[in-house]
C-alpha positions as CSV (number, residue, x, y, z in Angstrom):
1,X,-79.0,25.0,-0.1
2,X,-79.3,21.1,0.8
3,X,-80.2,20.3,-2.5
4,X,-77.8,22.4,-3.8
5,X,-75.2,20.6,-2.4
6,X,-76.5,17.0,-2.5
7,X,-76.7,17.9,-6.8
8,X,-73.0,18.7,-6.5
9,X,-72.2,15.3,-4.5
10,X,-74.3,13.7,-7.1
11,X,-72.2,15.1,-9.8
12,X,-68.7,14.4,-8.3
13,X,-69.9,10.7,-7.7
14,X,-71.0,10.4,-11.3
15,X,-67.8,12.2,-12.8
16,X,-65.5,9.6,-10.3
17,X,-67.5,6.3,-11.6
18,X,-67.2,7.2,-15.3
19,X,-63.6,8.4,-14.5
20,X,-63.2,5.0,-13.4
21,X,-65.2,3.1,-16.1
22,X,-62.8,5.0,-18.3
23,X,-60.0,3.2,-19.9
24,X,-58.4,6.4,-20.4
25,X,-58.2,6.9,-16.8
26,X,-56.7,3.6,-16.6
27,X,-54.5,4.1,-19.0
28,X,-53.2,7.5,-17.7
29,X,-52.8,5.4,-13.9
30,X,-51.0,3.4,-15.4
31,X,-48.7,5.6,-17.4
32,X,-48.2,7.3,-14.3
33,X,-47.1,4.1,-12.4
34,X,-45.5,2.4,-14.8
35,X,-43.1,5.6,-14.9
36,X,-42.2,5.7,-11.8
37,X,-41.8,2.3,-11.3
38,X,-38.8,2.6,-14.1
39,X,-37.5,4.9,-12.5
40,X,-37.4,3.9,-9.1
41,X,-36.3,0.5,-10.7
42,X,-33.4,1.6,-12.7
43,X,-32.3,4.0,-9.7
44,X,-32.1,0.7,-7.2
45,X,-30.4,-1.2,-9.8
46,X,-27.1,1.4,-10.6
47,X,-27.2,2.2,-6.4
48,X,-27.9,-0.3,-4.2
49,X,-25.9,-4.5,-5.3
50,X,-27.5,-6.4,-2.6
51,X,-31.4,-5.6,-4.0
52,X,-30.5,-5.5,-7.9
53,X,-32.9,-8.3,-8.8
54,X,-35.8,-6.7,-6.8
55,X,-35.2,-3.3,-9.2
56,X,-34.9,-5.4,-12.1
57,X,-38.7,-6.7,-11.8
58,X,-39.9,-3.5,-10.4
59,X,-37.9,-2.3,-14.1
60,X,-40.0,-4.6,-16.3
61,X,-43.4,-4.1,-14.0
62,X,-42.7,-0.6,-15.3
63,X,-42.4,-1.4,-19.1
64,X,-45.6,-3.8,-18.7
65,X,-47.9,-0.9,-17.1
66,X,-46.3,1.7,-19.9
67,X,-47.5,-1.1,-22.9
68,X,-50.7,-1.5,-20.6
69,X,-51.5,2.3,-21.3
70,X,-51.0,2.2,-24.5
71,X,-53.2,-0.5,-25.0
72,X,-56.0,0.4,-23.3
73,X,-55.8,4.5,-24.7
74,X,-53.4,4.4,-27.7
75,X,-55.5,7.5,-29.4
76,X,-55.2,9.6,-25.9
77,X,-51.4,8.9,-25.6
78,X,-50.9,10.0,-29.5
79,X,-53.2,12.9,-29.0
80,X,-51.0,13.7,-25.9
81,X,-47.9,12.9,-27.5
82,X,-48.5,15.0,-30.5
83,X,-49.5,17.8,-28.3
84,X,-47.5,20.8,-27.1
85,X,-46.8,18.9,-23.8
86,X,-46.4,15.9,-25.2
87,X,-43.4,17.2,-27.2
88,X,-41.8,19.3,-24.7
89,X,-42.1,15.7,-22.2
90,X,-41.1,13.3,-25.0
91,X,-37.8,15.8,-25.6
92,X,-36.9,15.9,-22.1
93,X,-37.8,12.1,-22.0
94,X,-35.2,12.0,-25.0
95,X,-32.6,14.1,-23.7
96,X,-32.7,12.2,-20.2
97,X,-32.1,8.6,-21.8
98,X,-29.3,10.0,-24.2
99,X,-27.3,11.9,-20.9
100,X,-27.8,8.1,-19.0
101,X,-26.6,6.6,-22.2
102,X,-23.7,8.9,-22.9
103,X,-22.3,8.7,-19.1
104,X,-22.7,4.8,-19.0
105,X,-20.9,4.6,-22.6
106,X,-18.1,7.1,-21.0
107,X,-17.9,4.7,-17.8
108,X,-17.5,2.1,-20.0
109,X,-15.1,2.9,-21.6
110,X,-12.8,4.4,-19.4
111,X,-13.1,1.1,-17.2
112,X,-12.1,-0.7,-20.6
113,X,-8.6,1.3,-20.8
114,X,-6.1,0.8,-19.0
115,X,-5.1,4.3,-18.8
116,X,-5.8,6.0,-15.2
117,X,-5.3,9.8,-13.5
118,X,-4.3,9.5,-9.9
119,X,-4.3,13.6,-8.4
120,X,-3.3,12.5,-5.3
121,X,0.0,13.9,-3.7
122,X,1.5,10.7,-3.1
123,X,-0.3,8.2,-5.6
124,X,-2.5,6.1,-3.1
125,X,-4.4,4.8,-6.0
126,X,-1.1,4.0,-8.3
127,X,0.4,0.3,-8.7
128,X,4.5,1.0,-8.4
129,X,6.6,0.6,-11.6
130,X,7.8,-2.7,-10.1
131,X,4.1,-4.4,-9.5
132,X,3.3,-3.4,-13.3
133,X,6.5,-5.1,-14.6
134,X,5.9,-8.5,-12.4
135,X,2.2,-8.5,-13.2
136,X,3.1,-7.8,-17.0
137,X,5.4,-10.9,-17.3
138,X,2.6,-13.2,-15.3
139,X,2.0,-15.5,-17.8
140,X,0.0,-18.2,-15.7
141,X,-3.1,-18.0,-14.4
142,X,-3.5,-17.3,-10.8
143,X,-6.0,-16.9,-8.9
144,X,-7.1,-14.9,-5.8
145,X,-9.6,-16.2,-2.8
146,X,-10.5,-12.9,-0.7
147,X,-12.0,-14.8,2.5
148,X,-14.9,-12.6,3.9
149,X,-17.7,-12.3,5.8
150,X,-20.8,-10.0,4.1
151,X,-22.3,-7.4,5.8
152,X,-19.7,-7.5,8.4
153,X,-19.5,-3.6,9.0
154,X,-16.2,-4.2,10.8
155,X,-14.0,-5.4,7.4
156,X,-16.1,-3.8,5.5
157,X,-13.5,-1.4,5.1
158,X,-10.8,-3.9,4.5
159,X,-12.7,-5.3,2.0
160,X,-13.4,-2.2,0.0
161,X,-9.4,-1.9,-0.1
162,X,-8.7,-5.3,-1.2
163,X,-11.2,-5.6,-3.6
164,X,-9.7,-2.4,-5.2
165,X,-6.4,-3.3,-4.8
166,X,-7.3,-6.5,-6.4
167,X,-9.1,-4.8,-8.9
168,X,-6.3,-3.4,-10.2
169,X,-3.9,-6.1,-10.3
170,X,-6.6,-8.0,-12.6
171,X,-6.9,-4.9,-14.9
172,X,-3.5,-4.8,-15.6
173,X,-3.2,-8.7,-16.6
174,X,-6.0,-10.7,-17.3
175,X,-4.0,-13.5,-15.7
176,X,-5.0,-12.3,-12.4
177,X,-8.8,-13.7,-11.3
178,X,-10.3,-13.1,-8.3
179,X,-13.1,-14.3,-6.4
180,X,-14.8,-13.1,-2.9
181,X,-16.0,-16.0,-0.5
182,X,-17.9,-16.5,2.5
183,X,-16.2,-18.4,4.6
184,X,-19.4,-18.9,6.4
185,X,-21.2,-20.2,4.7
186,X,-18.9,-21.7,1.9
187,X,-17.2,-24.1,4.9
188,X,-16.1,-26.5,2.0
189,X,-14.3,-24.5,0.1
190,X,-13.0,-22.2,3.4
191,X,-11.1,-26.1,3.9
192,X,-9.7,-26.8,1.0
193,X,-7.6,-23.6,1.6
194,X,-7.0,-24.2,5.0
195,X,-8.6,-20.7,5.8
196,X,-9.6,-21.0,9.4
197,X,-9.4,-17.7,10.7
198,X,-10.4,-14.3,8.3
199,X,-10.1,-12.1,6.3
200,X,-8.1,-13.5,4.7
201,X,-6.5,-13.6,0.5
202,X,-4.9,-17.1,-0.7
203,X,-3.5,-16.8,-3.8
204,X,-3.3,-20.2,-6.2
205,X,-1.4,-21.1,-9.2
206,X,-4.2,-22.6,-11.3
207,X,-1.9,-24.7,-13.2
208,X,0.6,-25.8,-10.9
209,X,-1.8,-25.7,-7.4
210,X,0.5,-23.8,-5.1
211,X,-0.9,-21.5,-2.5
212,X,0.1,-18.9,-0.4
213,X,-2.6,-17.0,2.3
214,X,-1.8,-13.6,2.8
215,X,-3.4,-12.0,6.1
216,X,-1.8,-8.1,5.6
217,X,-3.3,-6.7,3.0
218,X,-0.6,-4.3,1.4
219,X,0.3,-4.2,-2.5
220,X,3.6,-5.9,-1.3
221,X,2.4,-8.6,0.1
222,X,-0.2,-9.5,-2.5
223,X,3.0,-9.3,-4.9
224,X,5.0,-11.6,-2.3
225,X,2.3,-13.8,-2.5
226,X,2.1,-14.0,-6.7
227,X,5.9,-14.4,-6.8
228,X,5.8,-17.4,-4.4
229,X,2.6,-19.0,-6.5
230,X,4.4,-18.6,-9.8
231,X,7.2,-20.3,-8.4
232,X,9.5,-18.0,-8.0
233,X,12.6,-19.3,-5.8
234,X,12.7,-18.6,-2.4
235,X,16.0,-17.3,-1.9
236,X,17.7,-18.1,1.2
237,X,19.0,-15.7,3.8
238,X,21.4,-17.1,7.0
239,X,21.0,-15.0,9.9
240,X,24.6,-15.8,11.9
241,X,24.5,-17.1,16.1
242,X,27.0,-18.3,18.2
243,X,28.2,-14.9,19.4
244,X,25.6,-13.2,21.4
245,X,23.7,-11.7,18.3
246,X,20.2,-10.6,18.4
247,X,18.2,-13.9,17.4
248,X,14.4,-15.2,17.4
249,X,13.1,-14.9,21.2
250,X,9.4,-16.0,20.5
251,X,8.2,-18.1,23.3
252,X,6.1,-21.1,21.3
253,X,3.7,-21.3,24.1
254,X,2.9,-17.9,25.3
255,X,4.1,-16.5,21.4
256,X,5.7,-13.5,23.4
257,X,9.0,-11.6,22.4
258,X,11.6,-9.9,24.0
259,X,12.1,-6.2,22.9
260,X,16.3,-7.4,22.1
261,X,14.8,-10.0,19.6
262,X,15.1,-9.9,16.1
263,X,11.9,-11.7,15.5
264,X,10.0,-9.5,13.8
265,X,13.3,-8.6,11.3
266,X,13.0,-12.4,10.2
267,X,8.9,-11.9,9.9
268,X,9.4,-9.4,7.4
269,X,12.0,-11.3,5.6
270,X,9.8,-14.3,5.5
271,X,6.7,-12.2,4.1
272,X,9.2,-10.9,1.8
273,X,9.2,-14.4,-0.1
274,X,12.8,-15.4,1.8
275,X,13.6,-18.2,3.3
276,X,15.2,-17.3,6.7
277,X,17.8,-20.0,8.2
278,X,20.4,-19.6,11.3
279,X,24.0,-20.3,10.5
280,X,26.6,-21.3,13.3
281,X,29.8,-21.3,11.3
282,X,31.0,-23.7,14.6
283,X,28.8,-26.3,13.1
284,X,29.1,-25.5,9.1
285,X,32.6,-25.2,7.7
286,X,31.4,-22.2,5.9
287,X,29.4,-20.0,4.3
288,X,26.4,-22.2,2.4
289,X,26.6,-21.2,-1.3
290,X,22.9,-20.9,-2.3
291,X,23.1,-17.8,0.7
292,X,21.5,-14.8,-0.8
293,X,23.0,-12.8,2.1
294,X,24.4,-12.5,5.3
295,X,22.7,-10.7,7.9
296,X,25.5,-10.8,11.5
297,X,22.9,-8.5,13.9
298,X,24.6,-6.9,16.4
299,X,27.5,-9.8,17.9
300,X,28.9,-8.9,21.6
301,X,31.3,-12.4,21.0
302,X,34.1,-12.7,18.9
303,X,34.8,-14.7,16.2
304,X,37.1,-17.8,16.0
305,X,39.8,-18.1,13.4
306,X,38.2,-20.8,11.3
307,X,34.8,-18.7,11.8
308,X,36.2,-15.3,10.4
309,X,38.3,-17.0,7.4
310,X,34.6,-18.7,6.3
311,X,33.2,-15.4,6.0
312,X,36.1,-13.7,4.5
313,X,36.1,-16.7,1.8
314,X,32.4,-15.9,1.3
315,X,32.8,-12.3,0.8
316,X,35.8,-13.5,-1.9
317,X,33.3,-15.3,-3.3
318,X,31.1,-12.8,-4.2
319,X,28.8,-12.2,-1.3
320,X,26.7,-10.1,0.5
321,X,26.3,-8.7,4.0
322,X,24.1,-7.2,6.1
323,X,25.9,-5.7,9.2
324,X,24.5,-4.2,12.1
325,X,27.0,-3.6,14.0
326,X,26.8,-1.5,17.4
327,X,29.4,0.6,19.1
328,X,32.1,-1.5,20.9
329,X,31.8,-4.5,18.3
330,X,34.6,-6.9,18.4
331,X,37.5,-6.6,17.5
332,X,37.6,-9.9,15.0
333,X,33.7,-8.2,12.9
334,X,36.4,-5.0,12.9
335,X,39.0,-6.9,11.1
336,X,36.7,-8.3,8.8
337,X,35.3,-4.9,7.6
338,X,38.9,-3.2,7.2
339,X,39.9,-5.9,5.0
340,X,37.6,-3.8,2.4
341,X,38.6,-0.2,3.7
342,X,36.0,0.5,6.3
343,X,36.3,1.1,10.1
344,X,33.5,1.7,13.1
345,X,33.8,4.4,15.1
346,X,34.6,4.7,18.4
347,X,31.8,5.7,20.9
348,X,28.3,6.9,20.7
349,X,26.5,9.5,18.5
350,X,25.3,11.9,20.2
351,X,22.9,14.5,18.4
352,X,22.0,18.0,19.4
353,X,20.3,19.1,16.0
354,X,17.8,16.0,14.9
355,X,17.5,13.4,17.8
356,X,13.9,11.6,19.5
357,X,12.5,13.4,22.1
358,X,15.5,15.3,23.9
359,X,17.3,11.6,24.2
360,X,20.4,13.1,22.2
361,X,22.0,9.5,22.2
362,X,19.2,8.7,19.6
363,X,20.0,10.4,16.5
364,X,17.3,11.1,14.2
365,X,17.6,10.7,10.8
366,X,15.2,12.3,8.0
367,X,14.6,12.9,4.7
368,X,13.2,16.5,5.5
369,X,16.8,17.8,6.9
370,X,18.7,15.8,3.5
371,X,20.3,13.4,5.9
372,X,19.6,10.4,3.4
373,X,21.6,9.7,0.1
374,X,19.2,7.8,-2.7
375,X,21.5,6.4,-5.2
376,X,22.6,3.0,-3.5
377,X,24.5,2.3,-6.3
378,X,25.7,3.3,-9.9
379,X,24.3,-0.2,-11.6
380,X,20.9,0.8,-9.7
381,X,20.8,4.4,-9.8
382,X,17.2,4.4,-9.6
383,X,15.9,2.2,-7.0
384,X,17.8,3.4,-3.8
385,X,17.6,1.9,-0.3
386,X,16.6,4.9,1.0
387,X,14.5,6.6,-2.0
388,X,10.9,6.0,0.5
389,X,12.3,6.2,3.6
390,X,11.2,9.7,5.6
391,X,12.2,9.0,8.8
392,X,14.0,6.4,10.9
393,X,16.3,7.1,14.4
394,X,18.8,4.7,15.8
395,X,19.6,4.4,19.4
396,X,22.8,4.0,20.3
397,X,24.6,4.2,17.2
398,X,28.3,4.3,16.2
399,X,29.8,6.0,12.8
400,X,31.1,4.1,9.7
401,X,34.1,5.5,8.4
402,X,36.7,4.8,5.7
403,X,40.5,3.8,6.5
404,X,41.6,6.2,3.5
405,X,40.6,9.4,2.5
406,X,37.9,9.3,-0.6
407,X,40.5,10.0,-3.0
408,X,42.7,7.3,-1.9
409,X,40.7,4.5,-2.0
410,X,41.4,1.9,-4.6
411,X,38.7,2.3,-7.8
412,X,37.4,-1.2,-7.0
413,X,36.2,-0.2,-3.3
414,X,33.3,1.8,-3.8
415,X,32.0,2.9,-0.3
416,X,28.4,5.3,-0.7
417,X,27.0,6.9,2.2
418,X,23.0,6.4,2.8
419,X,22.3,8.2,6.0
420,X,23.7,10.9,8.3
421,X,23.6,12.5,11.6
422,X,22.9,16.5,11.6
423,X,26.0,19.1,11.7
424,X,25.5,19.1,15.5
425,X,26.5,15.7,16.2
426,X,29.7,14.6,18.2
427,X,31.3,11.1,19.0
428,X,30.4,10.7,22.9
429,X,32.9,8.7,24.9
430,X,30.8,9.0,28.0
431,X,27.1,7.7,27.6
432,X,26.9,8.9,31.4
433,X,27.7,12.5,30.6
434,X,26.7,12.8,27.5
435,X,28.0,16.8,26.4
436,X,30.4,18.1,23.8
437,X,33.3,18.8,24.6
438,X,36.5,20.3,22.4
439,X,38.8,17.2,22.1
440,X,35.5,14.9,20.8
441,X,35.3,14.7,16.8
442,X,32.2,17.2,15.6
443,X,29.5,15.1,13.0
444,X,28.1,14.7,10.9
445,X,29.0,11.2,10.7
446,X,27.4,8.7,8.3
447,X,25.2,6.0,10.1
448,X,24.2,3.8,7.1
449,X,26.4,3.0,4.2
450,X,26.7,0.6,1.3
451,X,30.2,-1.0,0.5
452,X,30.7,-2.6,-3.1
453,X,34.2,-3.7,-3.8
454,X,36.5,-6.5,-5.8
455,X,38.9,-6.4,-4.2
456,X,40.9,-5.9,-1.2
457,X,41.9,-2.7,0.0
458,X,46.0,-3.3,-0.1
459,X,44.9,-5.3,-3.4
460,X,46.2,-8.4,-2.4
461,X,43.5,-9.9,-3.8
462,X,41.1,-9.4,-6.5
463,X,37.5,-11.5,-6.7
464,X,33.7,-10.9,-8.1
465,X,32.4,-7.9,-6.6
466,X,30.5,-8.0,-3.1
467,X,28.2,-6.1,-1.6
468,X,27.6,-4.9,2.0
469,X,25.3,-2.8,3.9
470,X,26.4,-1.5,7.3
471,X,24.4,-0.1,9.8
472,X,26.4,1.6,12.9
473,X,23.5,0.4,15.2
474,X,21.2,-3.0,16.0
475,X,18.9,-1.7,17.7
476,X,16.7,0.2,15.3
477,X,16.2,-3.3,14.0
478,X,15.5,-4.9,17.4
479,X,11.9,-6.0,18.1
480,X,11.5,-3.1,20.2
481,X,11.8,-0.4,17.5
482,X,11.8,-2.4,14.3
483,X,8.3,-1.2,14.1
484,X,8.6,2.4,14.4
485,X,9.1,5.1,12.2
486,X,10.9,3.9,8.9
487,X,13.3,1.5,10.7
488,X,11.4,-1.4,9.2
489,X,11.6,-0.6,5.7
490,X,14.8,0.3,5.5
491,X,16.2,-2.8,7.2
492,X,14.1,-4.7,4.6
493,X,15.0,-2.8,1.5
494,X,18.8,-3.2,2.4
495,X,18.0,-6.9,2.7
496,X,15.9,-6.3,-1.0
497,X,18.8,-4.5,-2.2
498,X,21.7,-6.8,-1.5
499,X,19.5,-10.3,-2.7
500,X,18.6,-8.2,-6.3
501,X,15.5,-7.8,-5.5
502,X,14.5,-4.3,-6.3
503,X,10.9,-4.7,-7.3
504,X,10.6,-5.5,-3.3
505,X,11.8,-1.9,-2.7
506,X,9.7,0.0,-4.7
507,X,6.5,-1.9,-3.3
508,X,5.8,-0.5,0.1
509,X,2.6,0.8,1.8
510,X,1.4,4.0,0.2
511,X,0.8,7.3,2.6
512,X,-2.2,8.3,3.2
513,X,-1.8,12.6,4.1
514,X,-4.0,14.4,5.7
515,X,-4.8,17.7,4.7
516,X,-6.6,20.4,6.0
517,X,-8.1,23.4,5.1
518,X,-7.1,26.0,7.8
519,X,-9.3,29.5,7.5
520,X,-10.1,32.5,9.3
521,X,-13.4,33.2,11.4
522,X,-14.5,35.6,8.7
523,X,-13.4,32.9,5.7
524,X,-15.3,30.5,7.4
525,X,-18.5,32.4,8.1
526,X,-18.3,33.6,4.1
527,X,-18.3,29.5,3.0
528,X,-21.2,28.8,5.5
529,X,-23.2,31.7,4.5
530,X,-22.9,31.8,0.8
531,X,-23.4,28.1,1.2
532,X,-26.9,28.6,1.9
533,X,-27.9,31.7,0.3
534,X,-25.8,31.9,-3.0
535,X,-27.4,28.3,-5.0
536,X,-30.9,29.7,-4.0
537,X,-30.1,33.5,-4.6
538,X,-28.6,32.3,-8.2
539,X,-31.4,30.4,-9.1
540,X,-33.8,32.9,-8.4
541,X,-31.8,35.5,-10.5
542,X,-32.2,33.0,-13.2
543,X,-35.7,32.2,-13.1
544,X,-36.3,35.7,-12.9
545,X,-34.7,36.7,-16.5
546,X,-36.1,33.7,-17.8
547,X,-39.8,34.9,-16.6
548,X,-38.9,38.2,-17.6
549,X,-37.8,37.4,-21.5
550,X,-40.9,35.4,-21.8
551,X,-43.7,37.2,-20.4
């Protein structure tokens, strides 16, 4: 029995040392290697950036071990090859390389057009009309400098967006280049931008060297920032003091703000490529004439005579206005707005039906209860102040009215309504007691409206048509609330919609829904358990008939 089993070592020693003195053996080793090292090779390269130079050698140590084999066996591999596995393996090799080929040359393709399919409900992944038609008459090159730090998991996020975003923008004109930098360890460049603190994007006219850093990451803003680059004018917008209006309260040591401040108004007009100046009509004799518009926020003071005739001559003139005017606004801001056939109420709204959180003093106002009116204006029918707006409430709000009925109102005094209280609103004359009672007018009343007229309304006097915008409230603006809900964005697009701008109103932050799939205890037990069971149970059903038709 020993030597029994001391033969059969023998012969498993001899069989491994001519298996090993074989070149066939080394061939087939080789083979064997050679194809998983191309496969593990090509697999790194299409999945993981940051190691694509490793899988390319571990690629072509692949191909060298696959022309090794055939070297040192090439009559084994025919014989295989020619063989019934080695036709059934050289057509699956075959029909493998052709799928790979077909799905790259599909990817390719479809990354070469232009032409894209976004499902989504509100079109995250879709440039607005208004981006496509600035970024289709770019005809300079600009560049973009996306400031940030590799491997930093937390941008890494950030990053993902802005390099899509980016993406984009260069895919729809070739005008657009962009670059990613380390500012870490690319210090020299990181100065010659000026970029000291990141992420951040600098954008930079190629030609003429302008540049403008961006540190909010929207589609807007990266727009903003290409308009300014391509110089594109800033247009200049006079905020009017001198009578207790709401005004920048940013403390330039501490950088803090008070909540009546319009600060953050006059940020979003800045990153909106305008240039924001204060006008005291004590120390200018009027209006400036490069003003884009006029933006009086909320004055408690009245105005002097000289004051109110320089901003009647600038509406004469053609201008525009931005008024937020509260409830209790004086008397002389009154005067100016009935010259054009519009009055402010007298009192609070007070809002029963659509108010924040029981405080019936702040109405409301949404897009779900059709308490917003899109078409600004008949010229711009289809870009309307309010066409994005869902939701935005104003505390402490008055009404804007007209002095005439609608039907007697002279044609060139157009006066649009673009937001509402509900149908169980009332004007409260007591903010102490606030309750309906009979003898106080029943709403709805119209909050936001839009004035365009070209004359006066006892047609005195006839001029080039102006534009206003008048809020009944300040507040929603104020730094305290500016922020929340919609209140932002439809302060700026007014402000967009009175300078002409009305790319600037289209371009605002896409939303993001969230949706959930809501099911039953039993639904949800069938999705688990056929989640398991049913691939396997199919498969096995398969295999079955296949073993079954060839047995």
């Amino acid at each position: 029995m020993a030597e029994q089993n001391q033969q059969q070592g023998e012969s498993l020693r001899d069989l491994a040392l001519t298996s090993v003195r074989s070149t066939g053996f080394w061939s087939f080793v080789a083979a064997v290697v050679g194809i998983l090292a191309i496969v593990a090779g090509g697999a790194l390269f299409l999945t993981i950036e940051e190691i694509r130079e490793f899988s390319v050698t571990v690629f072509v140590i692949g191909i060298v071990l696959m022309f090794l084999a055939l070297v040192l066996s090439p009559r084994a591999i025919a014989i295989f090859l020619a063989g019934r596995q080695g036709r059934f393996g050289s057509n699956v090799v075959v029909m493998t390389l052709a799928f790979f080929v077909i799905v790259v040359l599909i990817n390719f393709l479809l990354f070469r057009t232009p032409t894209r399919f976004d499902v989504t409900a509100t079109k995250v992944f879709t440039l607005s009309e208004q981006t496509q038609k600035i970024l289709d008459s770019m005809d300079t090159t600009v560049q973009a400098n996306a400031f940030f730090v590799p491997g930093d998991s937390a941008t890494a996020a950030v990053r993902q967006d802005v390099e899509d975003l980016l993406n984009e923008f260069s895919r729809r004109n070739s005008n657009l280049v962009y670059r990613f930098v380390d500012p870490e360890l690319q210090r020299s460049i990181s100065e010659k931008y000026n970029v000291t603190s990141y992420p951040a994007v600098v954008f930079e006219n190629v030609t003429l060297g302008t540049q403008q850093a961006i540190a909010t990451f929207t589609e807007q803003n990266f727009v903003t920032g290409i308009l300014i680059v391509t110089g594109q004018d800033q247009k200049r917008i006079y905020n009017l003091t001198g009578h207790n209006e709401a005004a920048v309260t940013r403390d330039p040591l501490s950088g803090e703000t008070s909540d009546e401040g319009f600060d953050l108004a006059i940020a979003g007009m800045q990153r909106d490529n305008y240039r924001v100046l204060p006008l005291n009509l004590k120390q200018e004799a009027s209006v400036p004439e490069d003003a884009a518009v006029l933006v009086i926020a909320g004055p408690r003071d009245d105005l002097d005579e000289d004051e109110q005739k320089a901003i009647v001559e600038y509406v004469l003139r053609g201008g525009r206005i931005i008024a937020l005017l509260d409830p209790g606004t004086p008397i002389t801001f009154q005067e100016i707005m009935a010259l054009w056939g519009v009055a402010m109420g007298q009192g609070s709204i007070a809002d029963g039906g659509s108010n924040v959180g029981g405080r019936e003093l702040t109405p409301l106002v949404q897009k779900a209860r059709a308490q917003y009116f899109t078409s600004a204006s008949p010229s711009t029918r289809d870009i309307g102040i309010a066409d994005q707006i869902d939701v935005a409430f104003f505390p402490g709000v008055t009404s804007i009215q007209t002095l005439l009925a609608p039907e007697d109102m002279p044609p060139f005094i157009r006066v649009a309504p673009i937001a509402m209280t509900s149908e169980f609103s009332w004007l409260e004359s007591n903010t102490e007691d606030v309750s309906y009672s009979p003898d106080e007018q029943r709403g709805p009343f119209f909050v936001v409206a839009v004035v365009e007229a070209s004359g006066t309304i006892d047609e005195s006097r006839r001029h080039p048509t102006a534009k206003f915008v008048l809020f009944g409230d300040s507040d929603f603006a104020k730094n305290k609330f500016f922020s929340s809900s919609d209140n932002a964005d439809l302060f700026l697009n007014s402000v967009n919609w009175l300078a002409d701008d009305y790319e600037l109103i289209s371009i605002r932050p896409k939303v993001f829904p969230y949706r959930e799939l809501v099911v039953t205890t039993r639904e949800r037990d069938f999705i688990k358990w056929s989640g398991w069971f049913l691939p396997p149970l199919i498969m096995l059903v398969l295999g079955s008939v296949v073993w079954w038709r060839r047995r």
